[in-house]
C-alpha positions in Angstrom: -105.7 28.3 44.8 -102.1 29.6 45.9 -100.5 28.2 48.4 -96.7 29.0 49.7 -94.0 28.1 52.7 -90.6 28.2 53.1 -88.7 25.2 54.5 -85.7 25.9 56.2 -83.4 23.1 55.4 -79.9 21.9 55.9 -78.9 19.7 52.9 -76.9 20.8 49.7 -79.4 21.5 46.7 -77.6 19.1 44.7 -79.2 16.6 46.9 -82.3 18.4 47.5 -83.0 18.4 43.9 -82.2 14.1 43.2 -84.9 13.6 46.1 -87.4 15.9 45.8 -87.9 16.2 42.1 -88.8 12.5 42.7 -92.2 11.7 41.9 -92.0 8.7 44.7 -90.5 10.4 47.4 -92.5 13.9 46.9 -96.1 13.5 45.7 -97.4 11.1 48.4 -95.8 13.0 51.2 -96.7 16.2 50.0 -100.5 15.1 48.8 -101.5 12.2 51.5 -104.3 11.1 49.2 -101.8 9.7 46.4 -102.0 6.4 47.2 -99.6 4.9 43.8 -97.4 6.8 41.7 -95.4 5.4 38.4 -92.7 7.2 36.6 -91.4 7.2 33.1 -88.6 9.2 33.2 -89.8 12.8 33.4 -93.5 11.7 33.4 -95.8 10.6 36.5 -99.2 9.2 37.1 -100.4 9.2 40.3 -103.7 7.5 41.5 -105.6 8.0 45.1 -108.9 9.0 46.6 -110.0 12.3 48.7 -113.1 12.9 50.3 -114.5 9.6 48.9 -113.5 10.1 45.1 -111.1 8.0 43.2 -108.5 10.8 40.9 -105.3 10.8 38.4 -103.0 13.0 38.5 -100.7 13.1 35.2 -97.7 15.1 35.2 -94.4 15.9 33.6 -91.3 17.2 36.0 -88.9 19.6 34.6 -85.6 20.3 36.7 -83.3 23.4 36.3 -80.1 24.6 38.3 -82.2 26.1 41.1 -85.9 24.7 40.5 -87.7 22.0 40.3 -91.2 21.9 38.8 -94.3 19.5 38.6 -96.8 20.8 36.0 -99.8 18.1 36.1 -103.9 17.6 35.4 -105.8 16.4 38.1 -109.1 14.5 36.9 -111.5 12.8 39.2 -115.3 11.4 37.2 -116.2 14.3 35.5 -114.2 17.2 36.9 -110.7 18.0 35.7 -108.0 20.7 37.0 -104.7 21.9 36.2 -101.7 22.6 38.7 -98.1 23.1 39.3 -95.7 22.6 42.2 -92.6 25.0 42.3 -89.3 23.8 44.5 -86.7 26.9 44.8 -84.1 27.1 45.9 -83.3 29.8 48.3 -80.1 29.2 50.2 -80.9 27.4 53.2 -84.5 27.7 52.5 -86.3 25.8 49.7 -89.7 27.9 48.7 -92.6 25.6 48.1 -95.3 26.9 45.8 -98.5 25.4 44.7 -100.9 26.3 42.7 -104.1 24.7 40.9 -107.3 25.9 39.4 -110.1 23.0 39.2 -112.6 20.6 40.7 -110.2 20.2 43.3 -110.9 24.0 44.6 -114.3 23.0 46.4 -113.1 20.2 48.1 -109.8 21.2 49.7 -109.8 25.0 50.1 -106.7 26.3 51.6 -107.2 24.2 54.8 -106.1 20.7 53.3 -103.0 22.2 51.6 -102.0 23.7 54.7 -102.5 21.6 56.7 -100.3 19.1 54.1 -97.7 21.7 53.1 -97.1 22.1 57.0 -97.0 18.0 57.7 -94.5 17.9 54.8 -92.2 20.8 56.2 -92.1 19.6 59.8 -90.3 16.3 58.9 -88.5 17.4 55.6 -84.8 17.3 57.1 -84.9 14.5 58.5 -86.5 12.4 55.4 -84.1 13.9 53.2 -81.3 12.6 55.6 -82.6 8.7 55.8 -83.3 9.0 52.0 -79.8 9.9 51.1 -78.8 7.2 53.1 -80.8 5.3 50.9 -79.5 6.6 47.8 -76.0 6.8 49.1 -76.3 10.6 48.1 
């Protein structure tokens, strides 16, 4: 599964990058189902349920100049899949890119991840503005 959008946004990278390669802020806006999420450092864990099965999601983040990237396992009872999220920076545009191969595949086709990459997108600005009032960033 590959799934892509552009985000037209109007915050300095610098920024971008503190918030978004944030396990807290990112995976449960991006991926409604993640109900908890614990970091350790550049390690995550997340926990939620989707279509009425409890999954993990263990990751590791790796930040560069101009990407971001969240490389994780996805395992839910028996099943188990592998995934990465991409952040780019493109000028005034971040590129979002996902993909996964796994269990997850029958369950969410491209319609979920729309759906979520779109939900994400349409508010993005405006998180990113309360959040570095937050941070005082």
């Amino acid at each position: 599964m590959l799934v892509e959008k552009d985000v037209r946004i109007s915050h300095e990278w610098n920024a971008i990058r503190e918030i978004l390669s944030d396990p807290y802020f990112t995976l449960p806006r991006l991926f409604p189902p993640i109900k908890k999420v614990n970091r350790n450092e550049d390690s995550f864990e997340c926990e939620g349920k989707f279509v009425g099965m409890r999954f993990t999601m263990k990751g590791n983040i790796y930040r560069s100049s101009d990407l971001i990237t969240f490389v994780f396992n996805l395992r839910a009872g028996g099943g188990l899949g592998n995934g990465k999220l991409m952040i780019n920076d493109e000028n005034e545009v971040i590129k979002l890119i996902f993909s996964y191969e796994g269990w997850m595949n029958r369950f969410s086709k491209t319609f979920f991840m729309s759906k979520w990459f779109d939900n994400f997108a349409k508010n993005l600005n405006e998180e990113i503005r309360l959040e570095r009032i937050k941070r005082k960033i």
